[in-house]
C-alpha positions as CSV (number, residue, x, y, z in Angstrom):
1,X,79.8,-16.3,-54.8
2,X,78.6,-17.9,-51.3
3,X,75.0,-19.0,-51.2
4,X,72.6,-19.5,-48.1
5,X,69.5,-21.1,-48.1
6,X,67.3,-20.0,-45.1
7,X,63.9,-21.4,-43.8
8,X,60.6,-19.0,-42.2
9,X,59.3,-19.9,-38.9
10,X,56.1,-19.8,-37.4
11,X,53.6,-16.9,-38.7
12,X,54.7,-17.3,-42.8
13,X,51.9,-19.9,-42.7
14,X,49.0,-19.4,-45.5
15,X,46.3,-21.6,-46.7
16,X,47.3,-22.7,-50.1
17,X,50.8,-22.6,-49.7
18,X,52.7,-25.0,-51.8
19,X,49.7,-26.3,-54.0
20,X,50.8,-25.2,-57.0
21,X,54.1,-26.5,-56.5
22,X,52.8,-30.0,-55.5
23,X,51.0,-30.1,-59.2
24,X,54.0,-28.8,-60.8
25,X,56.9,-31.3,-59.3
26,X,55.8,-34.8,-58.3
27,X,59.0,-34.8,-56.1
28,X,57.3,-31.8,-54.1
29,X,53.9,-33.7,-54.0
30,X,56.0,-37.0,-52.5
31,X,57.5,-34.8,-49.8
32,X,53.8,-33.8,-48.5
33,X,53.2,-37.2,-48.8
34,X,55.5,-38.3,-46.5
35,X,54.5,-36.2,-44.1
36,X,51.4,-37.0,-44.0
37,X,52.3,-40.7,-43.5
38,X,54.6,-40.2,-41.0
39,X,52.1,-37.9,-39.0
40,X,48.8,-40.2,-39.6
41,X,46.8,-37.2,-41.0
42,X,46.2,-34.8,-44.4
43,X,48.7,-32.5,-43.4
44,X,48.3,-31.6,-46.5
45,X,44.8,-31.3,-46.9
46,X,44.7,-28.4,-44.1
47,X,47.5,-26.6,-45.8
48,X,45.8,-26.7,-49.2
49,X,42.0,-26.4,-48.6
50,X,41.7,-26.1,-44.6
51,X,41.1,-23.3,-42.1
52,X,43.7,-20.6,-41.1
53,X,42.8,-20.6,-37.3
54,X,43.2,-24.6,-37.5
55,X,46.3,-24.0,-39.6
56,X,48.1,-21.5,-37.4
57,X,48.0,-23.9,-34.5
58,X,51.2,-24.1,-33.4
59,X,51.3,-28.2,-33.7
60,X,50.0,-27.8,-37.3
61,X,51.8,-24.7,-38.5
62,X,55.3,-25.6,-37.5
63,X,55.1,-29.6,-39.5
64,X,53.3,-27.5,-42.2
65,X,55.9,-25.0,-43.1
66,X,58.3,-27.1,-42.6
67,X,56.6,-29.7,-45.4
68,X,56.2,-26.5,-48.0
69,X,60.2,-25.7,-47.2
70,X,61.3,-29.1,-48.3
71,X,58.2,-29.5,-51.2
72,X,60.4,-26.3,-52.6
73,X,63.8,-27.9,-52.3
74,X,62.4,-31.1,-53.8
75,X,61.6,-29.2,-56.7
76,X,64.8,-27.6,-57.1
77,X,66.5,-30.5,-56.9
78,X,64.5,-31.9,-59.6
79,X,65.7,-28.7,-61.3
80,X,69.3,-29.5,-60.7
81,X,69.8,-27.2,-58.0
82,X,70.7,-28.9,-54.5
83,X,72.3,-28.1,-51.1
84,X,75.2,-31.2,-51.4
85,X,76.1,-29.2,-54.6
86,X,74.6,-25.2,-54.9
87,X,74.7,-24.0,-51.1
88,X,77.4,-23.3,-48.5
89,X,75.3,-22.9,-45.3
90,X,71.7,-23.0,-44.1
91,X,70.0,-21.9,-41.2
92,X,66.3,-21.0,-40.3
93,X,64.1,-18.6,-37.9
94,X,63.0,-21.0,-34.3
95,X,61.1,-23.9,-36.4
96,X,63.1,-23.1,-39.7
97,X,66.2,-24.5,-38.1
98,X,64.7,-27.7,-38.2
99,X,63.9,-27.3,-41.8
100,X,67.4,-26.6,-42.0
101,X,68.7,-29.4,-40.7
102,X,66.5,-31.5,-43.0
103,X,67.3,-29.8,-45.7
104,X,70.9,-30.9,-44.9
105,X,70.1,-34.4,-44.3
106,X,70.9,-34.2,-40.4
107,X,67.1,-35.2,-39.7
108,X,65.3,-37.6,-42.2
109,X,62.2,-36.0,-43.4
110,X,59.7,-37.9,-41.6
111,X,61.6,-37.7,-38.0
112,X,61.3,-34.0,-38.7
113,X,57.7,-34.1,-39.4
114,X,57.7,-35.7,-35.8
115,X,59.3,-34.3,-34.1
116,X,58.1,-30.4,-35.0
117,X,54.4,-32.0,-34.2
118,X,55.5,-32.8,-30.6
119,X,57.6,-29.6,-30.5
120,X,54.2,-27.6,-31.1
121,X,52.5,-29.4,-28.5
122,X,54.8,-29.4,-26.1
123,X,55.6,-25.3,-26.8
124,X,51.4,-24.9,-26.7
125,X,51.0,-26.7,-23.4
126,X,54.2,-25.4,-21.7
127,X,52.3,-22.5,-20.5
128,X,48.6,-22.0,-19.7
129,X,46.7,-20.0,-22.3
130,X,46.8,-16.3,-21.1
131,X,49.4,-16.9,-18.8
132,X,52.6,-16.0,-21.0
133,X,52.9,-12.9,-24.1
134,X,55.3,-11.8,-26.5
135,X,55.7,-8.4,-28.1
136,X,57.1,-7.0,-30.3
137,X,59.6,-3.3,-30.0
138,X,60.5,-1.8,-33.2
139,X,63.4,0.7,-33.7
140,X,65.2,-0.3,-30.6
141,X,68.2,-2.7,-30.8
142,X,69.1,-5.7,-28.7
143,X,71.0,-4.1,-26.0
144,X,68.0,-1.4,-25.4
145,X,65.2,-4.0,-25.4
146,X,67.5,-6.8,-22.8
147,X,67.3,-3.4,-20.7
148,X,63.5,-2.7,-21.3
149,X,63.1,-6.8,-20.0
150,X,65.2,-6.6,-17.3
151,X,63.2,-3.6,-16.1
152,X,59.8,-5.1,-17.2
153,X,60.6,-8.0,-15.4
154,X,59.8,-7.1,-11.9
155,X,60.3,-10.8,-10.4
156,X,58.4,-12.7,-13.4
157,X,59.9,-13.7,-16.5
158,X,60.6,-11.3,-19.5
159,X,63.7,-12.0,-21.5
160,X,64.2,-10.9,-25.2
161,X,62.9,-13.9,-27.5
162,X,64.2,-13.1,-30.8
163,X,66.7,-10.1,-32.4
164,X,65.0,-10.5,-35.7
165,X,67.4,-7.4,-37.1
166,X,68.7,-3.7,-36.0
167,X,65.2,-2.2,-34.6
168,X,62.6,-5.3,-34.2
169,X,63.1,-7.1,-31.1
170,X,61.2,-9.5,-29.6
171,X,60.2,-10.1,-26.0
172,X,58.6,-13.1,-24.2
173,X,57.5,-14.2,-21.1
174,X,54.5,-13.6,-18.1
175,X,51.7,-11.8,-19.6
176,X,51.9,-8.6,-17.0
177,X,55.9,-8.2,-17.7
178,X,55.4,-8.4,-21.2
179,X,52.3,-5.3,-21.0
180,X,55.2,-3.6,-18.8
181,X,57.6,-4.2,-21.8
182,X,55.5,-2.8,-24.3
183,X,55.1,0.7,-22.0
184,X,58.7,0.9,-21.0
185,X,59.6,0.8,-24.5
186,X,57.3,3.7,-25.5
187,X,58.9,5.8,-22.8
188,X,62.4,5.0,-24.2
189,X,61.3,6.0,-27.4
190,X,60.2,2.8,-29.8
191,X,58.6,3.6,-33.0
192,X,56.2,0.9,-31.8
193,X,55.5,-1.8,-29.2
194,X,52.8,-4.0,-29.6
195,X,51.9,-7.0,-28.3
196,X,51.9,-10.5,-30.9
197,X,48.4,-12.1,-31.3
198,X,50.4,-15.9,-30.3
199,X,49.5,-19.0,-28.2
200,X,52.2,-18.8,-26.3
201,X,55.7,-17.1,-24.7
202,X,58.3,-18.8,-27.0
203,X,61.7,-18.4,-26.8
204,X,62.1,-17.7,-22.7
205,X,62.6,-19.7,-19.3
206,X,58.5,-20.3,-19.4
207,X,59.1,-22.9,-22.1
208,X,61.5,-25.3,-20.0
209,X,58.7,-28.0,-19.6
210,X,58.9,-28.0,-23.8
211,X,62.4,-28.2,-23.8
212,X,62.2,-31.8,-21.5
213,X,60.2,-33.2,-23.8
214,X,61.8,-32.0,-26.9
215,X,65.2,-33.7,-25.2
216,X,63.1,-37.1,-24.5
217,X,61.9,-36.9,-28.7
218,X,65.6,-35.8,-30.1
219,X,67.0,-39.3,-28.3
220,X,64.6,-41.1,-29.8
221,X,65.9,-40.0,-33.6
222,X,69.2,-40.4,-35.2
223,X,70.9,-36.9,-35.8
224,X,73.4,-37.0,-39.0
225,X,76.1,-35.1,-39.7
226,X,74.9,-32.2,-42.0
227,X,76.5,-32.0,-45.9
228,X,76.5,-28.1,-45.3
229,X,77.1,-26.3,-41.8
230,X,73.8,-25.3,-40.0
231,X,74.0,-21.7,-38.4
232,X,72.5,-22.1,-35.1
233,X,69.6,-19.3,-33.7
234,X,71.3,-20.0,-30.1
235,X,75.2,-19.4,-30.8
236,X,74.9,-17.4,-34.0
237,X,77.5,-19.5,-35.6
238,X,77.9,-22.8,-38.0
239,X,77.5,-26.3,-36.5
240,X,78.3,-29.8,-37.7
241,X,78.9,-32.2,-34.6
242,X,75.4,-34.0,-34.3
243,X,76.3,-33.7,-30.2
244,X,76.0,-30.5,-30.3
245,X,73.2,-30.1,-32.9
246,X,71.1,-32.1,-30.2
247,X,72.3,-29.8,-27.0
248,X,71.6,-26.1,-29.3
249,X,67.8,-27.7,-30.8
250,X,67.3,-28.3,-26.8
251,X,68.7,-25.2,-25.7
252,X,66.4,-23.5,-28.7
253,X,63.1,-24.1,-26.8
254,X,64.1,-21.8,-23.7
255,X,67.1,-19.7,-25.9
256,X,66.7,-16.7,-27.7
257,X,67.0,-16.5,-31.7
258,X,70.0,-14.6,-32.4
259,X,68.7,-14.4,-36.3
260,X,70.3,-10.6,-36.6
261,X,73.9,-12.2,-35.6
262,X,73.1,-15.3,-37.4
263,X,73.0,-13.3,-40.6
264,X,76.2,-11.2,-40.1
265,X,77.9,-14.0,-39.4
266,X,76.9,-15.6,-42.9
267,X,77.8,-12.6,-44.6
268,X,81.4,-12.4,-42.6
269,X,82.1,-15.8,-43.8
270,X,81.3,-14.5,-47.4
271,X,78.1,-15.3,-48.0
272,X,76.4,-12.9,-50.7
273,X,73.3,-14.6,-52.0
274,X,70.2,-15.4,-49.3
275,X,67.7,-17.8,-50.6
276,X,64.5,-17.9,-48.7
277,X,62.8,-21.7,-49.1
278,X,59.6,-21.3,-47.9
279,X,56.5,-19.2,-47.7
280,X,56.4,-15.6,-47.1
281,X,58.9,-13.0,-47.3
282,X,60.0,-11.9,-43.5
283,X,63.2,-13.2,-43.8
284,X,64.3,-11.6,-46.8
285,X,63.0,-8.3,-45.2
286,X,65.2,-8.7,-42.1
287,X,68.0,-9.8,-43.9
288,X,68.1,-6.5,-46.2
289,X,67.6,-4.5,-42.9
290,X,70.3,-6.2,-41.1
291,X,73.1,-6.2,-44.7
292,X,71.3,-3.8,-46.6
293,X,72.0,-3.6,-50.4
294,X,75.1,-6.0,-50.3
295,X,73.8,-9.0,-51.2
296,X,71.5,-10.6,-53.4
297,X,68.0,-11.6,-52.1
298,X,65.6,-14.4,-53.8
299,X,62.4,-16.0,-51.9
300,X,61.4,-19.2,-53.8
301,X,57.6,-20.5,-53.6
302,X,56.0,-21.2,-56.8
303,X,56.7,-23.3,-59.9
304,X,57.5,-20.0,-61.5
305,X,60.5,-19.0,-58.6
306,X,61.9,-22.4,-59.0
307,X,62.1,-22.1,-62.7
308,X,64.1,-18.8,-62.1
309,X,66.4,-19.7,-60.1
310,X,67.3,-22.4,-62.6
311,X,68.7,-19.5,-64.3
């Protein structure tokens, strides 16, 4: 048996999330305390009792899951169940990496915590508000959508953002290529097309101003070496070297997430149990579209999902 534990990204946010945990584990309730320390605000307080639309902010949401991801491996550890010892790889969806790589004590908690605050600012003012899309085209695979791009493109930016599994792509980019996408892959015959209700066009050449700055932050924190290999969303493949940990999280901002080749890579290297650590379910979901039945699936939240994966 191989086991990987994967972290959500941005849109598993709720309010609430992690609560019950928090009251259940006093190791999960020191992680959101930390967080809020290192960020100078009740994180936690907006996750638990605040507003979605405040919530969903891009600078809050990304710190927040990220805080709820590592509240639920604090309270597996204090179950017995840890990375060091229970997992063989991790990896997560855009922000989830960086959960990832806390989770295997390449980033300390709080630089983390940071460092996904600036990485929401930065990605929110990258691009003027309106100026930039994403969309997503469902039951066409990642050759088929790079095509519809290419074509949407028309001298602006359109480049596919993130090959979530075998028929949801991704695109990102200028708002009028992205509407162009979203047509195009009608005519070619999508189930659907529809455009995202984000912020902002992550994941393409828009975001390069984001990516400078999220170079400037990385220098500023020590990257470990990882006790488990981190599967990377740019190169779809395990990493160690902190080097090139630093070069991929840069490369992230502007790159596309290869999370459909992340995953068959992880299962080609033998994994057969996914663990999601996190809130919400979407990962799961792709992974079972992108392995099907092969594997076994577990999301872990609540007091009551830790508990059961104690076994």
């Amino acid at each position: 048996m191989s086991r990987a534990f994967i972290f959500p990204g941005q849109g598993a946010q709720t309010v609430g999330m992690g609560k019950a945990l928090a009251e259940a584990y006093p190791a999960a309730k020191a992680v959101y305390d930390e967080v809020d320390a290192a960020l100078g605000e009740k994180l936690s307080a907006l996750i638990w009792e605040g507003d979605i639309a405040e919530l969903t902010l891009t600078q809050n949401a990304q710190p927040a899951l990220m805080a709820t991801s590592m509240a639920i491996l604090a309270a597996l550890a204090a179950e017995g169940i840890t990375v060091e010892k229970d997992v063989d790889f991790v990896a997560g969806h855009s922000l989830g990496e960086y959960s990832a790589l806390c989770a295997a004590g390449a980033l300390s908690l709080s630089d983390t915590a940071r460092l996904l605050r600036i990485r929401g600012l930065a990605m929110q003012e990258a691009v003027p508000v309106g100026v930039g899309a994403m969309a997503a085209l469902l039951g066409l695979d990642f050759a088929a959508a790079m095509e519809v791009a290419a074509e949407a493109a028309q001298g602006e930016v359109c480049q596919a953002a993130n090959d979530n599994d075998p028929a949801q792509v991704v695109v990102s980019g200028h708002k009028g290529a992205v509407e162009r996408a979203v047509e195009i892959a009608k005519a070619r015959g999508a189930k659907r097309a529809l455009m995202l209700p984000v912020s902002a066009p992550f994941h393409c050449a828009l975001m390069q101003p984001a990516a400078h700055k999220m170079a400037e932050a990385l220098s500023a924190v020590v990257i470990s070496k990882p006790s488990v290999p981190v599967v990377v969303n740019v190169r779809a493949e395990a990493v160690t070297e902190p080097d090139r940990i630093f070069d991929l999280l840069v490369a992230q901002i502007t790159g596309s997430v290869r999370w459909r080749e992340s995953v068959m890579w992880m299962q080609t290297a033998g994994v057969t149990e996914f663990w999601e650590i996190g809130a919400g379910k979407a990962l799961s979901g792709m992974v079972k579209r992108i392995v099907g039945g092969d594997v076994v699936l577990r999301a872990i939240l609540t007091p009551e999902d830790v508990v059961a994966a104690r076994g």
